[in-house]
N, C-alpha and C positions, 0 to 999 in steps of 0.2 A: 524531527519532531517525534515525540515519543507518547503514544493515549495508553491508559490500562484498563482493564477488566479485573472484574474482580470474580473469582472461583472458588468454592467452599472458602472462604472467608478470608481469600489471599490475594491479595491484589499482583497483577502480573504487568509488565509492560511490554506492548505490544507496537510492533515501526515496520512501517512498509518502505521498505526502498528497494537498494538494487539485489542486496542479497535474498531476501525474502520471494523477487519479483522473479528472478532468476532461479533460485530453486522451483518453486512451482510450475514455472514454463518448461524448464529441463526435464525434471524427474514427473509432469506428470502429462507431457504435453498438449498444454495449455494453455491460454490466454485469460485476463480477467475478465473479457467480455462472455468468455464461457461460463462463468456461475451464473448466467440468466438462464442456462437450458439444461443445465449440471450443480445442482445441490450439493450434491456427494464433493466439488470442488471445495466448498468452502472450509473442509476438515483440512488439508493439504495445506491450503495459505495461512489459516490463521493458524495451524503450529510454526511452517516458516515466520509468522510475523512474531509469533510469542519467541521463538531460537531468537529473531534479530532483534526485540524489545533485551532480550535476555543479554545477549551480547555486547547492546549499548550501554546495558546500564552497569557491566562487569557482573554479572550475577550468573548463576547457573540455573538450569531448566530444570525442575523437577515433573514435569509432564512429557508423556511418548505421544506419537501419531494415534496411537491406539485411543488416547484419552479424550481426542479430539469431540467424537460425537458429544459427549458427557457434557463436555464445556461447552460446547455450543450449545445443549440442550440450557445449561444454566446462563450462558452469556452472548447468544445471539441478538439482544437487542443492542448490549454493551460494546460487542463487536462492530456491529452495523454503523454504531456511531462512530465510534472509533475510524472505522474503516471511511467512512466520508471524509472527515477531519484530513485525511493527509491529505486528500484532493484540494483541500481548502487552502486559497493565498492572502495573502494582504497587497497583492499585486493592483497598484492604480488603476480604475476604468480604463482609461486613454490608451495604458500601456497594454493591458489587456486585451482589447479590439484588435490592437496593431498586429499582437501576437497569434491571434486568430485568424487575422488576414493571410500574417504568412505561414500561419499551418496549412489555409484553404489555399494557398499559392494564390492570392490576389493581391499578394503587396509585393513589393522590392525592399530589401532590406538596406539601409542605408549606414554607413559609417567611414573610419577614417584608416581602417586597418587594408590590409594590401587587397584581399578580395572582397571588396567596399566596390558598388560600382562608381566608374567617375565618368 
């Protein structure tokens, strides 16, 4: 999924997935649970996110690291949503419980593949 921002009057797309997720963590060691106690993070992710917005849609990045503060100054509320939106599923209630169960390890996961328990 792909959200944009719009910057002096250019709209950008911006996608958080694995390349985005991974540079940040690499290059600034990191986690996203850190921008709650580290500000200065969110220049870092959202150029990673703008490169991998840039990448999905074939286009090239006319913005550096450096411009970061700038656009956040103009597009921190646009980002914010943005940046919730890929959290967001269309995922069933039911199936959604289930899969919380077994992130908290309180379920067994059940199926018909070889490591399925029988």
């Amino acid at each position: 999924m792909v959200q944009y921002i719009t910057y002096k009057k250019k709209k950008y797309p911006v996608k958080l997935g694995q390349y985005s997720l991974r540079r940040f963590e690499e290059e600034h060691n990191a986690k996203l649970a850190d921008l709650e106690t580290n500000i200065r993070l969110y220049e870092p992710l959202l150029f990673y996110c703008l490169k991998q917005g840039a990448r999905y849609e074939n286009q090239s990045l006319d913005l550096e690291m450096e411009d970061m503060p700038d656009v956040l100054d103009e597009c921190m509320v646009d980002f914010s949503i943005a940046f919730s939106k890929f959290f967001e599923t269309d995922i069933p209630e039911d199936i959604r419980q289930q899969m919380e169960k077994l992130a908290e390890g309180g379920g067994q996961q059940t199926g018909t593949g070889s490591r399925a328990k029988r």
